[in-house]
N, C-alpha and C positions, 0 to 999 in steps of 0.2 A: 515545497509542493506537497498537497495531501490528497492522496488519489485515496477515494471510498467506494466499496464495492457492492454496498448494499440494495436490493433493485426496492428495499422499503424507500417511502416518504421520511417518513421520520423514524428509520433505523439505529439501532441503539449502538452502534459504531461507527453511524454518519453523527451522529449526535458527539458521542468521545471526541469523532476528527473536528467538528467545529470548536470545541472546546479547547484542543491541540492549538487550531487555527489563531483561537484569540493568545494562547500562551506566546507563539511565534511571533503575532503581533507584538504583544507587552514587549518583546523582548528587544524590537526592532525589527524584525521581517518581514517578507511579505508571504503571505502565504494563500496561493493560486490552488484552488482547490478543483481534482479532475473527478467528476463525479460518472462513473463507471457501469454504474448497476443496471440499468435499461439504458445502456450504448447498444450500438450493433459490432461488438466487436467479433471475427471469423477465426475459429481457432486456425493455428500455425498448419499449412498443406506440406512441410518438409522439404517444398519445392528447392533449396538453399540459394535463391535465385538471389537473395542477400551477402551470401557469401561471393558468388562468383563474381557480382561488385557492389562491391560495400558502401559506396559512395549514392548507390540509389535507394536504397535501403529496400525497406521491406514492399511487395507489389501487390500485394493486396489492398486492396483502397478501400476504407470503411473508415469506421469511425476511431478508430486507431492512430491515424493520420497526425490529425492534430497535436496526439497525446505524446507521438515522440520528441516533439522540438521542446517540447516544455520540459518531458523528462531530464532533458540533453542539457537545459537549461536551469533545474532548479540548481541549487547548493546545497538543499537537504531533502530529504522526501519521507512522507511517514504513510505508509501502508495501513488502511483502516476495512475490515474485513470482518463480517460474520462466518459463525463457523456453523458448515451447515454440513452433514454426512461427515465428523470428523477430521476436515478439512477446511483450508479456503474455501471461498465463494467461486463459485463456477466461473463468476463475472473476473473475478482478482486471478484466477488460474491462467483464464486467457490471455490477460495484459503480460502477465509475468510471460507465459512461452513465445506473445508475440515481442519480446524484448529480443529476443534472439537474434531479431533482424540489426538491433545494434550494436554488433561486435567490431568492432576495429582491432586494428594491430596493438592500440591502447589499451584495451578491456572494452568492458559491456558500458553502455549507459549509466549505470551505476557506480562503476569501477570509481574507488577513492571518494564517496560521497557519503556523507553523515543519512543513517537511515534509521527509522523507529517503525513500530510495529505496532497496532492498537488490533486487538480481536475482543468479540462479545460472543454469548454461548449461551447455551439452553439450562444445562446442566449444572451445579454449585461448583463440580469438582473440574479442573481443568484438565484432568488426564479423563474422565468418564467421558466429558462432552470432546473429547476430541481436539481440543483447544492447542494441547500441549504438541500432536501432528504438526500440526501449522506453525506453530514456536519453531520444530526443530528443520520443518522444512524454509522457514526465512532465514533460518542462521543457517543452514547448508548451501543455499542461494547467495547469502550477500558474502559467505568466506568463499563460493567459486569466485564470484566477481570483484572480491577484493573490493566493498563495499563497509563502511564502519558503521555498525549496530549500536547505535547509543542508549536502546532504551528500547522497554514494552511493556506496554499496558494491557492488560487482560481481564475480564470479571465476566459473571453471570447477569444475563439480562433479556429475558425472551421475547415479551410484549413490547409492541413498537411503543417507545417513549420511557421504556422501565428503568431507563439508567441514570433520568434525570433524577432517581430520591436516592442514589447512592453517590452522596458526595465526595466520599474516597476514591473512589473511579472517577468522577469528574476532575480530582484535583488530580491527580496522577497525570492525566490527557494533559490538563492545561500548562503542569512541570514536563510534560515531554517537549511540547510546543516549543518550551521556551528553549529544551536545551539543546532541540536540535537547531533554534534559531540565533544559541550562541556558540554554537561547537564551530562558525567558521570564524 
């Protein structure tokens, strides 16, 4: 699975994830792509109405709904995210705290699952543009969850479409695809 959080049309880490997507393909996978960026997804209310039964999940009904049975369901998932204010996307923030609602006695959703990380940024450097935040906050995320980090892609790319002339990032995307579609 390759959830993208970009609310662009042709976002230059929506662009990476398809590129991932065909990798996954080559590789043998399938790769279900949850496109994120103009959902209506409600940030987390703390209600812990998940917690008190786990088995209902999360009670909020939006467009989130959908997104957890596929979660539940991929075998790999690779986060594809512009970095905007030094961080994730607003859009990628939400999914990520409305995951909370999938904690079992097992782990989270993620728990035990091959995960990659694609970000795109304003700025050359990836600690100026903030990029490198987001790095350390996916590895602080998937080592709670006990989540396997196989791989991330990162580069500079601002204008919607700028990352189709840097073919180094393209091919990076398209070797992640693969390897998170042969890590099972």
């Amino acid at each position: 699975m390759i959830i993208t959080s970009s609310p662009r049309k042709n976002g230059n880490s929506t662009i990476l994830a398809l590129k991932a997507a065909e990798g996954v393909k080559a590789a043998g996978g399938v790769a279900d792509i949850a496109a994120i960026g103009n959902l209506k997804i409600a940030p987390c209310n703390a209600c812990d109405a998940c917690r008190a039964k786990p088995d209902a999940g999360c009670v909020i009904k939006d467009d989130m709904q959908p997104i957890y049975q596929k979660i539940e369901d991929a075998e790999g998932i690779i986060f594809a995210t512009p970095i905007y204010w030094f961080n994730v996307s607003a859009q990628m923030k939400l999914l990520i705290d409305r995951t909370y609602a999938t904690h079992r006695e097992s782990g989270y959703a993620f728990t035990g699952k091959d995960v990659g990380v694609i970000l795109t940024y304003e700025d050359e450097d990836v600690y100026v543009s903030g990029g490198v935040n987001a790095l350390h906050s996916f590895k602080d995320i998937f080592a709670y969850v006990k989540a396997n980090l196989v791989g991330t892609v990162y580069g500079s790319a601002n204008k919607a479409g700028e990352v189709q002339g840097n073919e180094k990032l393209l091919e990076k995307a398209y070797n992640l695809g693969r390897k998170i579609a042969q890590t099972k």
